[in-house]
C-alpha positions in Angstrom: 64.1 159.1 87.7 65.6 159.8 84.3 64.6 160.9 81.4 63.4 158.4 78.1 66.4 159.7 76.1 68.5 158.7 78.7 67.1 155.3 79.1 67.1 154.7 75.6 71.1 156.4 75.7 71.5 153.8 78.2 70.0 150.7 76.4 72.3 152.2 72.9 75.4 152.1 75.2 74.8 149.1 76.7 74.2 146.8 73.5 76.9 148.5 71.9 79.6 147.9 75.3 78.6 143.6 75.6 77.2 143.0 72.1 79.4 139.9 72.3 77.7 138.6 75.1 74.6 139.1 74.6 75.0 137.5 71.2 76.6 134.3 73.2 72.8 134.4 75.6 70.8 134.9 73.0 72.7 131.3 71.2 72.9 129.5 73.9 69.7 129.9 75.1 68.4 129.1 71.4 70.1 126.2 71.4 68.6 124.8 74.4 65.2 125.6 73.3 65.8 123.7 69.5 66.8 120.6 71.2 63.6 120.1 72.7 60.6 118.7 70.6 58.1 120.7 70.8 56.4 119.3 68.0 52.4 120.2 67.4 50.0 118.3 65.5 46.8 117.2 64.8 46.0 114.4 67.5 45.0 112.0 65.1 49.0 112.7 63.2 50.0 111.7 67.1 51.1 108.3 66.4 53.6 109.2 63.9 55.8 110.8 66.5 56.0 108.2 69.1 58.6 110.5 71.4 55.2 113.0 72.1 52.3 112.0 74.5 50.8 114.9 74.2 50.4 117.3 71.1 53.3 119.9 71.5 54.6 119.4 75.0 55.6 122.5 75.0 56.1 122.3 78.8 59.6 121.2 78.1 60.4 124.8 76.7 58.7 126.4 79.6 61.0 124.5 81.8 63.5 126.8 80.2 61.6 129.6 80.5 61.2 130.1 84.1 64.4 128.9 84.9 65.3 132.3 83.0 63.1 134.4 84.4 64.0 133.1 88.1 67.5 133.6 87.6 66.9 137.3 86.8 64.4 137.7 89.9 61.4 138.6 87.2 58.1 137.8 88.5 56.0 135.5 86.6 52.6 133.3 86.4 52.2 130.3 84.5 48.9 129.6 83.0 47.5 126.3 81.4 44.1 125.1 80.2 45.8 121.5 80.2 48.4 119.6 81.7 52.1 119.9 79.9 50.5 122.7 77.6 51.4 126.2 79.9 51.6 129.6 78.8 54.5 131.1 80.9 54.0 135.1 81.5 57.1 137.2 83.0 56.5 140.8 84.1 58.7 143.4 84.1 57.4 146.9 85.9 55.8 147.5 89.1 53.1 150.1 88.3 50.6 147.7 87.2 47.5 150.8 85.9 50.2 151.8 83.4 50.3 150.8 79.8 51.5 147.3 78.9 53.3 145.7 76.2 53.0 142.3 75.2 55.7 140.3 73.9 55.0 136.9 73.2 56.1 134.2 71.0 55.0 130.8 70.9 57.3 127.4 72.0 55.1 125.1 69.5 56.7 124.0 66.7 56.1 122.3 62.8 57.3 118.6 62.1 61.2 118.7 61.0 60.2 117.2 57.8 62.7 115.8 55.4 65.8 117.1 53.6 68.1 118.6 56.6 71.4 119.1 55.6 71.9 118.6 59.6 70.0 117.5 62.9 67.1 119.7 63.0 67.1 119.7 66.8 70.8 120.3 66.9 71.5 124.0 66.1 74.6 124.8 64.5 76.7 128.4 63.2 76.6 129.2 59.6 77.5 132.4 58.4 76.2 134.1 61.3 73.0 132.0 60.9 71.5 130.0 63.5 70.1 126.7 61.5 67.6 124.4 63.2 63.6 123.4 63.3 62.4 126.6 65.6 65.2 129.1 65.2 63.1 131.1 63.7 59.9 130.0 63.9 59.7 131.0 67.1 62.3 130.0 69.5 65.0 132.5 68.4 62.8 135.5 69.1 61.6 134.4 72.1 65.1 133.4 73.0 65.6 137.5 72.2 62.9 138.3 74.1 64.0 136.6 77.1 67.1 137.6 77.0 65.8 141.9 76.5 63.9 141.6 79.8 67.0 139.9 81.3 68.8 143.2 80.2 66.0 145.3 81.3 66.5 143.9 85.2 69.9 144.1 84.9 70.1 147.7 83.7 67.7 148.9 86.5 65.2 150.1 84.1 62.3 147.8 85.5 61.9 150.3 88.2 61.9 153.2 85.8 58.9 152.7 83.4 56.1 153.9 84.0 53.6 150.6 82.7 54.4 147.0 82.2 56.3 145.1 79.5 54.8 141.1 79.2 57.7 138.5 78.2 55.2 135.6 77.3 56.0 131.9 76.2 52.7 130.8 74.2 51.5 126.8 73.7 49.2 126.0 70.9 50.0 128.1 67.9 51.4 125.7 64.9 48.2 123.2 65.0 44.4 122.9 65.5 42.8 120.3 66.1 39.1 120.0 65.0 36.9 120.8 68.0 39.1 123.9 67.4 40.0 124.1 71.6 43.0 126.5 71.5 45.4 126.3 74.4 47.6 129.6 74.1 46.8 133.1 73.0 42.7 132.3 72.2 42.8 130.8 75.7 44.8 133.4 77.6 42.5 136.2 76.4 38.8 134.4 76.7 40.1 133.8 80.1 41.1 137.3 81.1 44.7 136.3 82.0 46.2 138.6 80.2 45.4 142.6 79.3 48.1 144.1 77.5 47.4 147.5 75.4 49.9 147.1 73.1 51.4 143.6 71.1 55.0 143.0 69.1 54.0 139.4 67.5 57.6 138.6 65.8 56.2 135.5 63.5 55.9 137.5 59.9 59.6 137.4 58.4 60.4 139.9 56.2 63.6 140.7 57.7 62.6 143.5 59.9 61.3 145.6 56.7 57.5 145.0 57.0 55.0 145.5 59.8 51.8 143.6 59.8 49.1 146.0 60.5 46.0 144.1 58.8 45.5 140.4 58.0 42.7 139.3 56.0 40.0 136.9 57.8 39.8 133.1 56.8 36.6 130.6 56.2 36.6 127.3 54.9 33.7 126.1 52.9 32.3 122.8 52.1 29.8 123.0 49.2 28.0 119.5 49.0 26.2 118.1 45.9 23.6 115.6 45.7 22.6 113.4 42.8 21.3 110.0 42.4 23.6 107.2 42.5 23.0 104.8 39.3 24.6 102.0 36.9 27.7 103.8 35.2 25.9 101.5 31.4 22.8 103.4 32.4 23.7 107.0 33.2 20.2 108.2 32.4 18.5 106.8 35.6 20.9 108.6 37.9 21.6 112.0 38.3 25.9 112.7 37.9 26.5 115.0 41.5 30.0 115.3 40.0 28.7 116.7 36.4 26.3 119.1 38.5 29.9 120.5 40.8 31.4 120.7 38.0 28.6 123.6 36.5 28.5 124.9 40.1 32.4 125.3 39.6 32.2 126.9 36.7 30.0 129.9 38.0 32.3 130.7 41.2 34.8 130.8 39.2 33.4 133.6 37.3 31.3 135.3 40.4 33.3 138.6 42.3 32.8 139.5 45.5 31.0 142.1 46.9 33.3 144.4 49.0 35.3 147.3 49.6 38.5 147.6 48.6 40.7 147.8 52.2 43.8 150.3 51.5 46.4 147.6 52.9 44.7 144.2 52.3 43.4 145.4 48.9 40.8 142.5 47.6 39.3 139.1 49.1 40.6 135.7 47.4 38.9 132.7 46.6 40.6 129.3 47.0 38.9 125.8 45.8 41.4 123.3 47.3 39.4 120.5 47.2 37.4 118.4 44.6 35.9 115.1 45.7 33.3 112.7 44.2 32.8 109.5 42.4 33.3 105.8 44.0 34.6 103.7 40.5 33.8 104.5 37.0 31.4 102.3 36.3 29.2 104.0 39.2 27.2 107.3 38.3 28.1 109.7 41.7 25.6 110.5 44.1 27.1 112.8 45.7 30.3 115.3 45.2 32.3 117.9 47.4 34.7 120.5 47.3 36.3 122.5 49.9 36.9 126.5 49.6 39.4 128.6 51.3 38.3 132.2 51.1 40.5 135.5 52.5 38.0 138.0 53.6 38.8 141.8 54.2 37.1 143.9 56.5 33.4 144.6 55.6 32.7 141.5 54.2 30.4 138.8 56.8 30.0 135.1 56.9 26.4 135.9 55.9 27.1 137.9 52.7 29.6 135.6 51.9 27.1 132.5 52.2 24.7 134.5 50.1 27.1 135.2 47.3 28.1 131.1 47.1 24.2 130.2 47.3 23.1 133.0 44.5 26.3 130.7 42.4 23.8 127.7 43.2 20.8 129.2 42.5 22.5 129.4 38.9 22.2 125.8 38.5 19.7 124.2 36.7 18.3 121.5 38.4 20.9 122.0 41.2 20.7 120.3 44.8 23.5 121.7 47.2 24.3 122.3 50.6 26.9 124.9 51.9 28.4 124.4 55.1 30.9 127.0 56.6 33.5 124.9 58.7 35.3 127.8 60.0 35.7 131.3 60.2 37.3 134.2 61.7 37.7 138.3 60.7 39.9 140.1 58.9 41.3 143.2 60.9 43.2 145.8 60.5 44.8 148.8 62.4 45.8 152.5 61.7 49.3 152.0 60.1 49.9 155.4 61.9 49.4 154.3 65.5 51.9 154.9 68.2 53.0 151.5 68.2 54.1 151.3 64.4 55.8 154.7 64.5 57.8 153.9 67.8 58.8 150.5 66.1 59.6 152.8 62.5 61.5 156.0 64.4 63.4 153.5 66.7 64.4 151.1 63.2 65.4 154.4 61.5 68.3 154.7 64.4 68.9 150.8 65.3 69.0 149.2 61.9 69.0 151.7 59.3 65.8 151.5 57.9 62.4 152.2 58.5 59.9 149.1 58.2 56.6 149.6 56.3 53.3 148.7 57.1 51.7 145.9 55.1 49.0 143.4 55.0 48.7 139.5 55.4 46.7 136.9 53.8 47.9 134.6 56.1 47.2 135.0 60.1 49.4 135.4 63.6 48.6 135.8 67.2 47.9 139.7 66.2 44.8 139.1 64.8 43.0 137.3 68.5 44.7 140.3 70.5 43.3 143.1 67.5 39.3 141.5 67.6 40.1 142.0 71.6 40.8 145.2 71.6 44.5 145.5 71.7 46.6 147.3 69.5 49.1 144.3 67.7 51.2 144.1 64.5 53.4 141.5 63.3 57.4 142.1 63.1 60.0 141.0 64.1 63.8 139.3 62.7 63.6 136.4 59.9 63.1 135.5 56.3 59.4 134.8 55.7 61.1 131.9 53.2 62.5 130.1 55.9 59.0 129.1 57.5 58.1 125.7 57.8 60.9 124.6 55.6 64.4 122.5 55.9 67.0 123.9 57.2 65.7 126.7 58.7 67.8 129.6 60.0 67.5 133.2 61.6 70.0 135.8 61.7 72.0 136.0 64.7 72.4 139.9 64.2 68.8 139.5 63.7 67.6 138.5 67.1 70.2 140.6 69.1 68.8 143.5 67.1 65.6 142.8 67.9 66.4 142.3 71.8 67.6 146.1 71.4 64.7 147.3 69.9 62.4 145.3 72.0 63.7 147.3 74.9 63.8 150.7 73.3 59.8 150.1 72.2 58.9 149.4 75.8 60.8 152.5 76.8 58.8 154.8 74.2 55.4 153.2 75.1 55.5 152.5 78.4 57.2 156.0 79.4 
């Protein structure tokens, strides 16, 4: 068996010797994946994209998948709480109580929306850019991925580590629907399908530069107020629920949280995105809402949270409220000097040139459901975190057959 520098001397030698080719996989197999619409959505947004029976379809992708993972003679399970929505795991390594790294990106993908300069599902070249609806977000990375355990096989190295590395093709991530059912990474881990020890989630951006190592948790709030509905000539018989948010508004504005400061995610936020009340204006409103989107950091609980918003009530005379918390999940965070982050920094140092640094999020990726389980997960991976969710869409081609390297030189460090 050889040695890890040797295996990593190996993987150098190798990307260096067919960088061409693997360039040309990594393409072609994009390609394939953008022309299929993998679109997710809200059910009840269903009817506005009449080529989808289901939400996502992401089976189409998966098609892809396993035909790769056949080909190379990887082993893999498929996994699926529904019909058309699988979750496509390949395995690489035989010694199944060693460590394992997960590396999984999702075939789900955002409306094309308006304002292509080009076909969104047709990808085309640009300044060693690949431009279409997923390249980035997230079929180009798992095209990378696919392609690094391809390499893996055909390099021999599968039979030399020591634990595991997880290729996984994920449903479900772009869209929720409201009774909040989650058919990829929330589903794979309640059921026990998968138990990795380590996570590479490459859905942040930022190039390659940053490593998510904390992301801030996420509630949404709906504060009701009820007044008394009257004649808009007679204000004085009714009581105005829209006057009353408005004074409710006014003090959480003003109120701070109670928390301490986390060293990556610094300080909570408070969001109000919504305002509702009022049926005409000749009607005094009965009743008024707003909805609040608040980034918690670790430390802070749905109940203190709660208590904070009702103490803001409390503050208003003659107030009548009611606070319901639609949603909510936890912030986490992990040591930005774990062995993951510093074999992802020393390997960057030699690969690209630079070594990434650890940051926080406000927003959320699949590393947050594998971090509450247990499982040590950042965020990084090739992209511009500007090129989300937008038109014309691109990733770097250098990019993704970077990150196929690195990918494999990881696996080597941890699972060795």
């Amino acid at each position: 068996m050889s040695s890890i520098t040797e295996r990593k001397a190996l993987i150098r030698n190798y990307f260096k010797e067919n960088k061409n080719q693997i360039r040309k996989r990594i393409i072609s197999l994009t390609t394939e994946m953008v022309k299929e619409k993998t679109v997710n959505v809200v059910s009840e947004k269903l009817p506005e994209f009449p080529y989808l029976k289901i939400r996502g379809e992401e089976y189409r992708v998966a098609e892809i998948v396993k035909r790769e993972l056949d080909k190379s003679g990887i082993p893999f399970n498929e996994f699926s709480r529904m019909k058309g929505r699988p979750n496509v795991i390949g395995t690489l390594g035989k010694n199944k109580s060693g460590k394992r790294l997960l590396m999984p990106a999702h075939m789900d993908i955002v409306p094309a929306g308006e304002g292509w300069d080009s076909d969104p599902f047709e990808v085309y070249e640009k300044d060693d850019m690949l431009i279409g609806r997923g390249t980035l977000d997230n079929k180009g990375p798992l095209a990378s991925i696919l392609v690094a355990g391809q390499l893996m096989k055909e390099m021999g190295l599968d039979d030399e580590i020591e634990g595991q590395l997880q290729l996984a093709a994920l449903s479900d991530e772009e869209a929720e629907d409201p009774d909040g059912i989650d058919y990829g990474i929330g589903f794979l881990m309640e059921e026990k399908h998968i138990n990795p020890n380590y996570a590479i989630i490459p859905d942040i951006g930022g190039f390659m530069k940053e490593i998510d190592v904390a992301e801030k948790g996420r509630t949404v709030i709906k504060i009701t107020a009820f007044g008394k509905q009257a004649h808009g000539s007679t204000p004085e018989k009714g009581i105005n629920a829209v006057f009353m948010m408005a004074r409710l508004v006014n003090e959480i504005e003003q109120m701070e949280f109670e928390y301490e400061e986390h060293p990556v995610l610094k300080a909570p936020s408070l969001n109000l995105g919504e305002m509702h009340g009022g049926a005409a204006p000749n009607i005094v409103p009965g009743k008024s809402y707003i909805y609040l989107d608040i980034r918690t950091v670790p430390g802070q609980t749905k109940e203190k949270v709660i208590a904070q918003l009702q103490a803001c009530c409390d503050k208003v005379e003659n107030g009548n409220f009611e606070i319901d918390c639609m949603s909510w999940n936890d912030p986490h965070g992990i040591d930005p000097d774990n062995v993951l982050v510093k074999a992802i920094q020393e390997n960057s140092k030699e690969v690209l040139g630079f070594e990434p640094v650890p940051f926080g999020m406000g927003g959320g990726t699949y590393a947050k459901t594998l971090n509450l389980n247990n499982v040590i997960a950042v965020g990084w991976g090739p992209g511009d975190e500007d090129a989300f969710h937008v038109e014309n869409e691109y990733v770097s081609i250098k990019e993704l057959v970077d990150f196929a390297e690195m990918t494999l030189l990881v696996a080597v460090d941890l699972l060795s």
